[in-house]
Each structure stands twice: as structure tokens, then as C-alpha cells.
C-alpha positions in Angstrom: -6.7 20.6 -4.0 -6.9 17.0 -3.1 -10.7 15.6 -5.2 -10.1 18.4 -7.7 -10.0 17.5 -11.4 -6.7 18.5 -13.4 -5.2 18.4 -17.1 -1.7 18.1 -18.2 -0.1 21.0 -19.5 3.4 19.1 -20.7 4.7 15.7 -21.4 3.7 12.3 -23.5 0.2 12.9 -21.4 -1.1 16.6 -22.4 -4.2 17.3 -22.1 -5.1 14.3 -20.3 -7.4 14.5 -17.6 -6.8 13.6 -13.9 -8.3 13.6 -10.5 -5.8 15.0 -7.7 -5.4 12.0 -5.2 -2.8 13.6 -2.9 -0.3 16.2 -2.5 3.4 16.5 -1.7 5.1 19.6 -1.9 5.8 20.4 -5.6 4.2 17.5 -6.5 0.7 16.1 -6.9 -0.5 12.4 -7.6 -2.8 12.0 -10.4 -5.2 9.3 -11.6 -7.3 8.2 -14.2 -8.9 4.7 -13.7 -7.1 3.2 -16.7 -3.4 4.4 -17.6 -2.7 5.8 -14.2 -4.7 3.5 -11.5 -5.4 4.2 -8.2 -2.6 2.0 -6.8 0.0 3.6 -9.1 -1.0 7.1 -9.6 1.4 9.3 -11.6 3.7 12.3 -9.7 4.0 15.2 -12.1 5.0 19.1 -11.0 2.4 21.4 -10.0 3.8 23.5 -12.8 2.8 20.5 -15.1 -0.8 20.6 -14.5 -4.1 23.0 -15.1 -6.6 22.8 -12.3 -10.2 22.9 -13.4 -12.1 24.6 -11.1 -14.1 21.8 -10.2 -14.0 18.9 -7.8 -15.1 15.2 -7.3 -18.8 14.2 -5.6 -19.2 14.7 -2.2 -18.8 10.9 -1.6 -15.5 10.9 -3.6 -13.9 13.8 -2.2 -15.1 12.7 1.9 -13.1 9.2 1.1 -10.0 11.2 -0.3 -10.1 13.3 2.4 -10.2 10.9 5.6 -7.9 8.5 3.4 -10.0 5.9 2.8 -9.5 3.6 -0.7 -11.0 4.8 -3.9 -11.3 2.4 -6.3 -10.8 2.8 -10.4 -14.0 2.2 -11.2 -15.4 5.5 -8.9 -12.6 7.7 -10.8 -13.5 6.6 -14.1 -16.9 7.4 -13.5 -16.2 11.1 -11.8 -13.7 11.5 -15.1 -16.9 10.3 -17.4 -19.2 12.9 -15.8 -17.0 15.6 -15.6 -16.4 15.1 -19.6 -20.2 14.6 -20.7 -20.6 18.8 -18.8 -18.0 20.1 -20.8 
């Protein structure tokens, strides 16, 4: 789940789209590059969120995955692509 792209279902941020940065039980940690940075990604339920079958670039989701920084600029851009398909 971690690298995968995700969209509020409830709260002031619905519909707003994320990338999953990590996991912890019922939670997940999202972030977009500009409201919710990388450094202060936003915890919201599990039950809060729609997963879009569809993940990060490889290069993106390796870094996730060994733990390695990600910076704002490299979600933005993921966020930016994922949009301009839709």
C-alpha cells in the first residue's frame, strides 16, 4: 500500500489526492507536496481514504520502500502525472 496514490473520502480534505507514505495499523500517512509535506504528512483512518489502483514510479516507490527521504518536489510531481492520465 505504501507508494500507492489515495483520495479522501471524509473531512475538510475530500477528494483530495494523496500518496501513501507509510502505514500503521488503522492508519495511513498521506502527503501531497504542498498542504501535507513530506516532513508532516497527515494520519487519517483507512476507512477515510479510497485507494486508486495505481502506485508511484519505480524510483519513488524503491525510496519509500527501503526508507529513504522523499522529498516534496518528487510527490508533487508523481501527484501532477497521476492527474494529467485521468
Amino acid at each position: 500500500m505504501i507508494g500507492s496514490f489515495a483520495t479522501s473520502k471524509a473531512g475538510h480534505d475530500k477528494g483530495a489526492c494523496y500518496v501513501i507514505l507509510k502505514e500503521d495499523g488503522a492508519f495511513v500517512y498521506l502527503c501531497d507536496g504542498r498542504c501535507k509535506p513530506v516532513r508532516a504528512p497527515k494520519k487519517k483512518s483507512r476507512k477515510h481514504i479510497q485507494l486508486i489502483n495505481r502506485t508511484v514510479s519505480l524510483q519513488i516507490a524503491e525510496k519509500l520502500a527501503e526508507g529513504l527521504p522523499v522529498t516534496d518536489e518528487e510527490v508533487k510531481y508523481e501527484i501532477k502525472q497521476y492527474k494529467k492520465q485521468v
